[in-house]
N, C-alpha and C positions, 0 to 999 in steps of 0.2 A: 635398445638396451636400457634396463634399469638405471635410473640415475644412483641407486646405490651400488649398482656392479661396476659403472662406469669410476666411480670413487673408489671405491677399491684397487682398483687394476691401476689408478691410475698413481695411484698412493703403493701400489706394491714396484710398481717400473720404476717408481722416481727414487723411491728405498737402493733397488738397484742400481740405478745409475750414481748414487751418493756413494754406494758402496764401492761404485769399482774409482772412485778418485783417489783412494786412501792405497791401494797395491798399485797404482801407477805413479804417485807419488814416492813412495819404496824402493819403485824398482828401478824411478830413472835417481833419484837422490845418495842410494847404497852404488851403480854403481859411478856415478861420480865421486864419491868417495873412493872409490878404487883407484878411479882415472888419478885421480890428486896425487893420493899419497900411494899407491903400490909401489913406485920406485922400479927397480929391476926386474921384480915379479912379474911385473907387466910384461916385462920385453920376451916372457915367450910365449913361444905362436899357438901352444895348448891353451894357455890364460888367455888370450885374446879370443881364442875360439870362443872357449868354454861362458866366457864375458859376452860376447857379441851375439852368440848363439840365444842364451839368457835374455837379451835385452829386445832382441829383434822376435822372438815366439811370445815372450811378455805383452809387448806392443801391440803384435797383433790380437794377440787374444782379448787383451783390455779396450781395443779397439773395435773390434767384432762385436762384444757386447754392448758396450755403448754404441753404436751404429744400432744396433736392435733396439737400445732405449731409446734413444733418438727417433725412429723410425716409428713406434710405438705410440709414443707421443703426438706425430703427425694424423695416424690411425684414429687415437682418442679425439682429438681437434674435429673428426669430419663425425665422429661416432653422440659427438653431443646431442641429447634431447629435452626439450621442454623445459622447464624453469631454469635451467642448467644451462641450455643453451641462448638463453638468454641475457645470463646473467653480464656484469662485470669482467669476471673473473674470465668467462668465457669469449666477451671480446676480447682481452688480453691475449687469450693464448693464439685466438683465430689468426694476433698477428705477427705470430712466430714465424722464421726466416727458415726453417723445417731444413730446406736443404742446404743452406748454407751453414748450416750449422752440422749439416751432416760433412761439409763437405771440409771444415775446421776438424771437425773430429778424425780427421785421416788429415790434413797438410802438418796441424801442428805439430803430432804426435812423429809422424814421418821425419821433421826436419832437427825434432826434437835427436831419431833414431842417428838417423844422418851425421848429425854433430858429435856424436858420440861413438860412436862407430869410427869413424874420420880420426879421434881423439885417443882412442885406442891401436890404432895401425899411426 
């Protein structure tokens, strides 16, 4: 691979995974706001659906993406060549935890759902 296609792809993944931090931050912060103050609203079991339903499809799909940019990233690391792979920059990344960090992109998110979910019933 071209060191300029490998910068690109690798500047367009990261774009994505920046993106999806800002609608997962939305989605668990709006409905904690719900959690706090709804009051009564809460207490019925359509609102609960309708909230939990939202929070947990939200989740996974912000998560499923980022696992792809996640994964992405790992791909780029072995796909390095030539001056690129030599560089600095490139020992850095070569020593990224790839899966452990795949594997935070689903506990945290989860325990996050968990707590909230739990905070709703």
């Amino acid at each position: 691979m071209q060191d300029s296609t490998w910068v690109a792809i690798q500047a367009s993944r990261s774009r994505e995974g920046t993106g999806l931090v800002l609608p997962f931050v939305i989605l668990h912060s709006v409905s904690l706001a719900i959690i706090a103050f709804a009051g009564e609203a809460l207490a019925d079991s359509s609102t609960q659906l309708a909230l939990t339903a939202a929070l947990v499809i939200g989740t996974i799909w912000i998560v499923m993406n980022f696992d792809g940019v996640i994964s992405d990233m790992g791909a780029l690391i072995k796909d390095m060549s030539g001056d690129l792979a030599e560089s600095n920059l490139a020992g850095n990344w070569r020593k990224l935890p790839i899966g452990m960090m795949r594997g935070v992109n689903v506990v945290f998110p989860a325990l996050l759902l968990i707590a909230q979910v739990a905070a709703i019933y």
